[in-house]
C-alpha positions in Angstrom: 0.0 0.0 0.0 1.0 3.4 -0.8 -0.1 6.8 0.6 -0.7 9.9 -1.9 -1.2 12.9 -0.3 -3.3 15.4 -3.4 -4.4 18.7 -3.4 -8.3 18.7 -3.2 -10.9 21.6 -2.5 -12.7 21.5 0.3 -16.1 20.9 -1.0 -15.3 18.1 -2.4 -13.2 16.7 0.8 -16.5 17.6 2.5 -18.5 15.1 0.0 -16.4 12.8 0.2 -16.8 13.0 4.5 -20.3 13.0 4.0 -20.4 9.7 1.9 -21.7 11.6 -1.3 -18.5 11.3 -3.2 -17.5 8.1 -4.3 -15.1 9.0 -7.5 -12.2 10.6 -8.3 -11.3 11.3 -11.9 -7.7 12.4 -13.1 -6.2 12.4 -16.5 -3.9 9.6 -17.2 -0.4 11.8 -16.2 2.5 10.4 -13.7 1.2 10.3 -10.9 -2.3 8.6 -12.5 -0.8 6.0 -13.4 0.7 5.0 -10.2 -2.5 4.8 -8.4 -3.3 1.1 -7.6 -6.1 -0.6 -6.2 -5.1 -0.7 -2.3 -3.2 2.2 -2.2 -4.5 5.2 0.1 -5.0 8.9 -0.9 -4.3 11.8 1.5 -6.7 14.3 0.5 -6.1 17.9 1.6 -7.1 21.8 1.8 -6.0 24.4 3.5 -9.7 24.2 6.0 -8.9 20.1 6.4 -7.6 17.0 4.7 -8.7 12.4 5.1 -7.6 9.7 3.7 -9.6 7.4 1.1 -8.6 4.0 0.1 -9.0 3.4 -3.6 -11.0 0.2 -4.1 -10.8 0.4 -8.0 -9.1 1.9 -11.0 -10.9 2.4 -14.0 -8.9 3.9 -17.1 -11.3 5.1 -20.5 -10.3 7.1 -23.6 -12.0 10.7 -22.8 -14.4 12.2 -21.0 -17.7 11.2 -22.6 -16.3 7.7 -22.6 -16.1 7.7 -18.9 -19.3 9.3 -18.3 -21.0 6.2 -20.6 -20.1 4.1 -17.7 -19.4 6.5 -14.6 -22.5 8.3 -12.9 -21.8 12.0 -12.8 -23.8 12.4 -9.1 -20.3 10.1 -7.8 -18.1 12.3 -9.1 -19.5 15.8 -8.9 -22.4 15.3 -5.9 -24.9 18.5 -6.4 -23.9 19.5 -9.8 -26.7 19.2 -12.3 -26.5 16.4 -14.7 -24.9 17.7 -17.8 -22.2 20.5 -16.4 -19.8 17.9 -15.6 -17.9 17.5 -18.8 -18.0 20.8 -19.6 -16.2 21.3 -15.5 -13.2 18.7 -16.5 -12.7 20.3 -19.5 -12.0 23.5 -17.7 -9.9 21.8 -15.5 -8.2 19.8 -17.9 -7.3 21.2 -21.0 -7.8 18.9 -24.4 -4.3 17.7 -24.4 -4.3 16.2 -21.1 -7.5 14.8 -21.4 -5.8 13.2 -24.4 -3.2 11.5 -21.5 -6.3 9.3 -21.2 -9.1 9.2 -18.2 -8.4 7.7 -14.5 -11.5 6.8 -12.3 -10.6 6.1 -8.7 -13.6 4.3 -7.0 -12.8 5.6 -3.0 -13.7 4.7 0.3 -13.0 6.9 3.2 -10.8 5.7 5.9 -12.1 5.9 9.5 
């Protein structure tokens, strides 16, 4: 098992807490790719910070691909069905989406 400690906001360390955040999605860069089943992620902000342990990877091609599969309310928790897509693009311009798209399935750590 490794630990990963990743910058995260704290709305979405909050969802997380609360259970309503089951997903994590990254682009396929470095430190995607090291991400393993088992491993533990040390989620922080500058309010607060937990630790999830990833239960699955899942990789897909793009966005849309993930999202045939993925549902958008475990990922993004509030945000109206649709906006998604158009949030990670923002986030993650088209040539890093290109790097490929990582699903972590998380489980908070008590």
């Amino acid at each position: 098992m490794t630990l990963h400690p990743v910058p995260l906001n704290w709305q979405a360390l909050e969802a997380i807490r609360a259970g309503n955040k089951t997903l994590e999605v990254r682009v396929g860069d470095d430190f995607a790719k090291l991400i393993k089943a088992g491993d533990e992620i040390k989620f922080f902000s500058v309010k607060s910070e937990l630790r999830v342990r990833v239960q699955a990877v899942r990789n897909y091609r793009d966005f849309d691909d993930m999202l045939m599969t993925e549902p958008e309310s475990s990922i993004a928790p509030g945000r109206k069905e649709g906006e998604l897509v158009d949030l990670l693009r923002r986030i993650y311009p088209e040539n890093r989406e290109r790097l490929g798209v990582y699903v972590f399935e998380i489980e908070l750590v008590k």
